[in-house]
C-alpha positions, -999 to 999 in steps of 0.1 A, spaced: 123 61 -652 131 30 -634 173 15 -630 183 -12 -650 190 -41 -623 210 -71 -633 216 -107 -618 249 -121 -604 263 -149 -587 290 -144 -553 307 -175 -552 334 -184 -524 344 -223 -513 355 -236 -484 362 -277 -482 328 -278 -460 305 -259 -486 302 -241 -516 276 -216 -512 267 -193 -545 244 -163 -540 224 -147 -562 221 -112 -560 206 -82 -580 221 -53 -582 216 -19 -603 235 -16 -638 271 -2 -636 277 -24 -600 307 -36 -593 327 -70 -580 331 -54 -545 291 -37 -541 283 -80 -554 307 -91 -529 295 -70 -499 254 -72 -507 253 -105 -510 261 -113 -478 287 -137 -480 310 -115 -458 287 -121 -427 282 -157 -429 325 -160 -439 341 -135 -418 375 -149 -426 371 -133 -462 395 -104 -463 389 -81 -489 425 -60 -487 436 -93 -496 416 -117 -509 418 -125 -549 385 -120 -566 376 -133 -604 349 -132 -628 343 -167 -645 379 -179 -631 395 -149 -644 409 -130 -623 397 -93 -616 399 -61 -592 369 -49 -571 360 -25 -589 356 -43 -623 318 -36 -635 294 -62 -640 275 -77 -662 241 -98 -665 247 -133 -655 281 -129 -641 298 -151 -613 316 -132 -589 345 -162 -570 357 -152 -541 394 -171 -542 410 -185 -509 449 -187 -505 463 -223 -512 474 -243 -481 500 -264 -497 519 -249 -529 503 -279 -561 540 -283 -573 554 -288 -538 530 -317 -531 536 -338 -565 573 -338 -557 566 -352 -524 538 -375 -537 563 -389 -562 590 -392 -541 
């Protein structure tokens, strides 16, 4: 009898491109086995996995959530300026 296999996206951002990978994996994978067959690790070496924040559909999620058909796995980075910090200074 043959797996099940599914179809996910790995997402990540930088302000140079937005790649998203499509990857296929067998039923019962997880956020981290999407994260680390798709690739995106190699071509982004900066992604930390100990620390980077990981969603599902921009909700955020641990590695070892389980997928499901059609998913998008994001790949979050860290924000360089805090958003409330810079309206104060904008407005002031």
């Amino acid at each position: 009898m043959s797996e099940k296999l599914i179809r996910v996206e790995v997402a990540y951002a930088t302000p140079e491109e937005q790649p998203i990978l499509n990857v296929t994996l067998p039923e019962g994978a997880t956020v981290e086995q999407a994260i680390v067959n798709s690739g995106i690790l190699t071509r982004f070496p900066e992604i930390d996995l100990h620390t980077a924040k990981v969603g599902i559909f921009s909700s955020g999620c641990k590695l070892d959530t389980v997928l499901k058909e059609s998913d998008r796995v994001e790949i979050y980075r860290p924000l360089l300026h805090d958003p409330k910090e810079a309206r104060r200074n904008r407005a002031a």
